[in-house]
C-alpha positions in Angstrom: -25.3 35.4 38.7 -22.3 37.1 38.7 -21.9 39.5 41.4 -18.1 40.2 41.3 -18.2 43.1 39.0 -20.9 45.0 40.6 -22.2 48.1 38.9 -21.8 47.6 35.2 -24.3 49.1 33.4 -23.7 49.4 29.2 -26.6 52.0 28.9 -25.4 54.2 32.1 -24.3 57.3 29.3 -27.5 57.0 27.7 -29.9 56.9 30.6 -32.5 59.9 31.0 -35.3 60.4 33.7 -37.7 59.9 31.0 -36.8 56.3 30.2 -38.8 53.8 30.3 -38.1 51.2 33.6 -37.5 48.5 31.4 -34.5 48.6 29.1 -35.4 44.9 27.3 -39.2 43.0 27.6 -40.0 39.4 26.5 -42.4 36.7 27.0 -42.4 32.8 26.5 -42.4 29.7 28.2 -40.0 28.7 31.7 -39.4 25.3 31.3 -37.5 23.8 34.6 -34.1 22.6 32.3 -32.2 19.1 33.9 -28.7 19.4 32.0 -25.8 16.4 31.7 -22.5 16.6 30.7 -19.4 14.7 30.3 -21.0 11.8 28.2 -18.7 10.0 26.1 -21.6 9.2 23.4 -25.0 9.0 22.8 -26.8 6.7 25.3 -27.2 3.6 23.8 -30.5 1.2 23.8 -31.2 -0.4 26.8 -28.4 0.2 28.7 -27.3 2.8 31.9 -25.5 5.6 30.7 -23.7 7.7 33.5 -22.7 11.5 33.4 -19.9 13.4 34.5 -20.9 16.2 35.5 -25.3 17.3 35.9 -26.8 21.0 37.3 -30.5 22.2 37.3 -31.3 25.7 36.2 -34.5 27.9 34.3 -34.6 27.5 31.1 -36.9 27.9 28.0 -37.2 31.8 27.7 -35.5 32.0 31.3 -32.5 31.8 28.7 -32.8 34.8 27.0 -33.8 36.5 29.9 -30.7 35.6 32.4 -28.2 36.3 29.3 -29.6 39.7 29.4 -30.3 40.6 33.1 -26.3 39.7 33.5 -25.0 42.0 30.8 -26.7 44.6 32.9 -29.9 45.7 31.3 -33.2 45.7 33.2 -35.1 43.1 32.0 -38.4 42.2 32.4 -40.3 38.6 31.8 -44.0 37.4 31.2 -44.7 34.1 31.8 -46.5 31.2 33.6 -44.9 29.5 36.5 -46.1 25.9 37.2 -48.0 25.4 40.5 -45.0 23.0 42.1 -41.5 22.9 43.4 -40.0 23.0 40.0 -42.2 26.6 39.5 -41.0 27.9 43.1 -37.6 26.8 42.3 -37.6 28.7 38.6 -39.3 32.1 40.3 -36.9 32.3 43.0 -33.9 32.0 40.7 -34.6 34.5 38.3 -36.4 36.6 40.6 -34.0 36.7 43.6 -31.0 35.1 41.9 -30.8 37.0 38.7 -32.9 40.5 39.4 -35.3 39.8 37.0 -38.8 41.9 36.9 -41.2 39.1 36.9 -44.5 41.8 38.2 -46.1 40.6 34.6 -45.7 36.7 35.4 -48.1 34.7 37.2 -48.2 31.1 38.9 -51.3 28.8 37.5 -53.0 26.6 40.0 -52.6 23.0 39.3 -50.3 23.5 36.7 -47.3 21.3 36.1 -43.8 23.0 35.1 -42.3 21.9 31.8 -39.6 20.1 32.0 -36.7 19.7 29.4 -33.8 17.0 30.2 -30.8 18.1 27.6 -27.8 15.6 27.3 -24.4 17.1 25.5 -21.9 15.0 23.6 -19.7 15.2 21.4 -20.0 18.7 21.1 -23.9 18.8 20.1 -26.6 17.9 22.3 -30.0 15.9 22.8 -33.3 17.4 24.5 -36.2 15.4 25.9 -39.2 17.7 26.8 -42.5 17.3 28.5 -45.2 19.8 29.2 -48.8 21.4 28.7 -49.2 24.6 27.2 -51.1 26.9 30.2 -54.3 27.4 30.8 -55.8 30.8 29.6 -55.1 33.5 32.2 -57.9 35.1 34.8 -58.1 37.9 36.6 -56.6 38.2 39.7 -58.3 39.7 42.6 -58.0 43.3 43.2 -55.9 42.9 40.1 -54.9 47.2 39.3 -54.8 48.7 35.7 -51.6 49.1 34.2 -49.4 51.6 32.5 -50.5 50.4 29.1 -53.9 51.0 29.9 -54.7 54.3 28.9 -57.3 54.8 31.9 -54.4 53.9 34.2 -53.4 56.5 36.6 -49.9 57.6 36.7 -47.6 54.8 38.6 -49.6 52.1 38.7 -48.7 48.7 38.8 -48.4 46.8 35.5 -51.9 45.3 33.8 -52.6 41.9 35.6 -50.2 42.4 37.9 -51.5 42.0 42.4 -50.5 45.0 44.2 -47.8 43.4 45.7 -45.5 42.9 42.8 -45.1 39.1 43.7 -47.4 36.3 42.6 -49.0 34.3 45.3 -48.3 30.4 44.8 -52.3 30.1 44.6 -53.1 33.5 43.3 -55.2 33.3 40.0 -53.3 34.6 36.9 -53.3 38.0 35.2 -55.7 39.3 33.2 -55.7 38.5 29.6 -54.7 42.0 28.5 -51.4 41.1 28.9 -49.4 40.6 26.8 -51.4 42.6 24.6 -50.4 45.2 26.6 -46.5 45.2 27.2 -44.4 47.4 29.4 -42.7 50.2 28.2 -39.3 49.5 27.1 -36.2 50.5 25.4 -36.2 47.0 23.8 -38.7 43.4 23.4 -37.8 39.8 22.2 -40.0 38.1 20.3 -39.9 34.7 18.5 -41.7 34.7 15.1 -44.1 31.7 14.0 -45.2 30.9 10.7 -48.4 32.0 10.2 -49.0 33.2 13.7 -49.1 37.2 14.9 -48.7 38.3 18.7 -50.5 41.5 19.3 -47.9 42.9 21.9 -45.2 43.2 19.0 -46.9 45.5 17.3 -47.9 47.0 20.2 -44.5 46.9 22.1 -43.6 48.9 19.0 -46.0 51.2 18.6 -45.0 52.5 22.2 -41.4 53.2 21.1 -39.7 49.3 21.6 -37.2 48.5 19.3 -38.1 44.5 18.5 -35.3 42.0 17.8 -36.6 38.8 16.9 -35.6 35.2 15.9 -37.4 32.1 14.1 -37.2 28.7 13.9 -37.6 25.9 12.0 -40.3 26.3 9.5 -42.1 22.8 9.8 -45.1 23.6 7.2 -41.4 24.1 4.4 -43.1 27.3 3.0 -40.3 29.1 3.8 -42.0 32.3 3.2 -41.0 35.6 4.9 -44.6 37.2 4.1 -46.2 34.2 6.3 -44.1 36.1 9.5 -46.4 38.8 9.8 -44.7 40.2 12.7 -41.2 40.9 10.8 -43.2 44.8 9.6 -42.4 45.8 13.5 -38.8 44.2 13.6 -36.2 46.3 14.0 -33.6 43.2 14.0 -33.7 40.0 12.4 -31.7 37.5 13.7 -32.2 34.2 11.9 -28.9 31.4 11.1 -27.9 31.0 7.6 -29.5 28.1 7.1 -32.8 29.9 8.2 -31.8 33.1 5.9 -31.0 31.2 2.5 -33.8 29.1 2.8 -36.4 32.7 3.5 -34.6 34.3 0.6 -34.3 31.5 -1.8 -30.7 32.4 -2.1 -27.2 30.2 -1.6 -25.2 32.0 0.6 -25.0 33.5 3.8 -24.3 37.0 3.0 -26.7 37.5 0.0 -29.0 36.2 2.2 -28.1 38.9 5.1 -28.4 41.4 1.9 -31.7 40.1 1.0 -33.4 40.4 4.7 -31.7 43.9 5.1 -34.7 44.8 2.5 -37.2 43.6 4.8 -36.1 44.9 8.1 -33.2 47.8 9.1 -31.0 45.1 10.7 -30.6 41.6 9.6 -27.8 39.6 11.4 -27.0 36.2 10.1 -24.9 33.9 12.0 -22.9 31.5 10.4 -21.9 28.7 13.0 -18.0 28.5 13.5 -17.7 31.4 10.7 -19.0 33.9 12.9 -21.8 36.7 11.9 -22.6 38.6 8.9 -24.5 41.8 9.7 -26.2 44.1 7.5 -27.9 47.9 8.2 -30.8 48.0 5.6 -30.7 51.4 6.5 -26.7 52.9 5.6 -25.6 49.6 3.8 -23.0 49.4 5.9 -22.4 45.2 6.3 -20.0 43.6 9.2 -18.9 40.1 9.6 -16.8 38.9 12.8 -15.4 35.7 13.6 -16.3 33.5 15.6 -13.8 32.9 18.6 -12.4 29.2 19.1 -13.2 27.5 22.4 -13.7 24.1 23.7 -17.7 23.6 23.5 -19.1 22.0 26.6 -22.1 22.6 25.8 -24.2 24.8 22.8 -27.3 24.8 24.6 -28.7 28.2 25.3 -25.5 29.8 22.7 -28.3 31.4 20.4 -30.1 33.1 23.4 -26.7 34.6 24.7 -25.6 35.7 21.5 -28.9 37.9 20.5 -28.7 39.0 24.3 -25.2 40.3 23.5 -26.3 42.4 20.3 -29.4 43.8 21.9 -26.8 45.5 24.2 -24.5 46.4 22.0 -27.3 48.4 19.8 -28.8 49.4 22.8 -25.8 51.3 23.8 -25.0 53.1 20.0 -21.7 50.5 19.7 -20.9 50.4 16.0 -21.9 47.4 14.0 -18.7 45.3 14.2 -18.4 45.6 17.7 -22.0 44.3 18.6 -21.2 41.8 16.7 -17.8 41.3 17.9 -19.5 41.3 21.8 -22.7 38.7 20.9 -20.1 36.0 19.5 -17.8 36.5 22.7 -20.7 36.1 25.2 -21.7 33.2 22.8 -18.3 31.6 22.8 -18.3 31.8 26.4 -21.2 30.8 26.9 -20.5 27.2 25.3 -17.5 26.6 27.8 -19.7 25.9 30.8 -23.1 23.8 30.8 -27.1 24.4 30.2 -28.9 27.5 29.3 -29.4 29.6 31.9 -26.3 28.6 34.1 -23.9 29.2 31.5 -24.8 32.9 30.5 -21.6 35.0 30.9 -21.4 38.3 33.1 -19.3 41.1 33.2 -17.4 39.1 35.4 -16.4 36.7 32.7 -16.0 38.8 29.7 -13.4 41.0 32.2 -11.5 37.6 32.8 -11.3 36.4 29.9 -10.6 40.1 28.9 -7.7 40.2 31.0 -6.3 36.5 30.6 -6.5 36.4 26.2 -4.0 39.7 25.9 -1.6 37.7 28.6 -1.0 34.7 26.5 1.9 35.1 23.7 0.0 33.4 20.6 -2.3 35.8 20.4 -2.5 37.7 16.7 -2.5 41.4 17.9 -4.9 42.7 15.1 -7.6 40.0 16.0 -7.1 41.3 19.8 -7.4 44.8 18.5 -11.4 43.8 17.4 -12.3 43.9 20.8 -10.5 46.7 22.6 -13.7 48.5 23.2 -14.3 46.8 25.9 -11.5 48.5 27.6 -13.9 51.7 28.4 -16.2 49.1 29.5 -14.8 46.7 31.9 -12.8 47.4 35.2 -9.1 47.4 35.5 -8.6 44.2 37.9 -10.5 40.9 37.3 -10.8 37.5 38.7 -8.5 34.8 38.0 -9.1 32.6 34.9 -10.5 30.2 35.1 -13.9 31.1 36.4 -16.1 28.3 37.6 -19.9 29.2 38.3 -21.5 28.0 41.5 -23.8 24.7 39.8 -27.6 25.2 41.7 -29.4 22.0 42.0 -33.1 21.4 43.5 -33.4 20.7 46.7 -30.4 22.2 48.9 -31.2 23.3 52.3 -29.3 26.0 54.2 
């Protein structure tokens, strides 16, 4: 985490006593991530292929939810932790590392973490991943009602949660309320299925929770944006063109964004090297940016860090263009270093990078002039590009 620009906080002008705790809540799988880099090519057949450069990090919805605890907003994650090293190691990074609420997420007995090995070359990458889904949750122990539960008293802890806020490596899990029964927040993440609805969306929602959500690849081909039952409490929609055309049944991009902007108030398209198309269902109003041309290390995680960066923008009032203008920066910088969770930019970065782009003489002064907002935003000295990230492994002893 980067801890160099202390005190950055894109919400501070908006925040009132009233507010909930959590600016931005999600749920999903922690999958223990295994990244190499510097491969020349695919590994080949039956032979020893040797990387360059390897680190260890969370990963899986750990992604999402390290993009945005750096960027400043109090996040908040739900999920099960695996009953090993790999588990410990994952809780303990986002936890202590990244500042990350984790009072809703539980450890399962006898559980194994899942593990993902990701290998990037050639400016893609390749993932191998092993795992079983979690048992069904219990209750724990002396387990305390929540602030969802309407029976709750006043400053409880969450639903599911022990009294002590951390969960015991042997503790039970929470009660299966959750995630029926979300935290209150200015924000939640959520990742739509085919097919499938999550209760806590709608009511996340209900409570006041602005939901930004993704999809993926529809394997059943339907391709039918009535089968996404949860896209009714969606206040974003952020799928990539591919994703959009095929939904809308239309052949570009930006019809597509057009179309989806009927459905929802925001629909944000991205378009790969192109950048993002935006559109507010509500005003009309469209936006595209450009993307911003780096040397990829590695992609992995690039989607998480750019919905991260729009969630703050919009949670902060920043005009269309310029949430856009911030997700593809944190994206593009996010690609420069390696895996997931370790490459997520901070304040830290966007200042440098900031600082270094406006000192170099090619620079077209109208494209620099897209993102001179951050000027009210960032402070006035920064590190030295170029910044390299400490690279956590498992199993280092003080």
């Amino acid at each position: 985490m980067s801890t160099d620009t202390p005190g950055i906080d894109p919400l501070l002008a908006l925040r009132a006593p009233q507010d909930p705790a959590c600016d931005v809540f999600l749920t999903g799988t922690v999958f223990l991530d295994i990244i190499f880099t510097g491969l020349d090519s695919a590994p080949v057949r039956g032979t020893e292929s040797w990387a360059r450069g390897m680190g260890s990090s969370p990963g899986g919805v750990a992604n999402m939810a390290t993009a945005l605890a750096r960027l400043g907003l109090r996040t908040s994650l739900a999920a099960a932790f695996g009953d090993d090293h790999y588990g410990e190691y994952c809780w303990d990074a986002l936890e202590q590392g990244e500042g990350i609420d984790l009072s809703m997420s539980h450890t399962v007995p006898g559980w194994h973490s899942p593990v993902t090995v990701s290998m990037a070359y050639e400016g893609e990458r390749t993932m191998v991943s092993h795992g079983h889904e979690a048992p069904a949750p219990t209750t724990f122990p002396g387990t305390v009602p929540g602030p969802s539960d309407p029976d709750a008293p006043a400053g409880t802890a969450p639903t599911g949660t022990a009294p002590t806020g951390t969960a015991p490596a042997s503790a039970p899990a929470p009660h299966p309320a959750f995630p029926q029964c979300p935290p209150r927040a200015r924000a939640a993440i959520a990742s739509l299925v085919p097919g499938r609805s999550e209760p806590w969306v709608a009511t996340a929602a209900r409570h006041g929770a602005l939901i930004f959500a993704d999809v993926g690849w529809d394997e059943t081909g339907r391709w039918d944006l009535d089968a996404l039952p949860d896209l009714a409490h969606c206040e974003a929609f952020l799928p990539n063109a591919e994703e959009a055309m095929r939904y809308t049944r239309t052949d570009c991009p930006r019809a597509a964004a057009h179309a989806l902007a009927e459905r929802v108030p925001l629909a944000v398209v991205t378009l790969g090297a192109e950048g993002a198309y935006a559109v507010d269902g509500r005003t009309g109003a469209a936006a595209q940016v450009p993307a911003i041309e780096v040397e990829a290390l590695d992609p992995t995680g690039a989607g998480d860090v750019f919905v991260a960066g729009f969630v703050t923008g919009t949670l902060a009032d920043w005009p269309l263009a310029d949430r856009l203008a911030f997700a593809g920066l944190t994206a593009a910088l996010s690609v420069q270093e390696f895996g997931g969770s370790l490459s997520a930019p901070g304040w830290a970065e966007i200042a440098a990078w900031w600082q270094r782009i406006r000192t170099l003489d090619d620079q077209d002064p109208a494209a620099l002039e897209r993102y001179a907002f951050l000027e009210e935003l960032l402070p006035t000295t920064a590190r030295a590009w170029p910044l390299r990230r400490a690279v956590p492994t498992i199993g280092f002893r003080q």
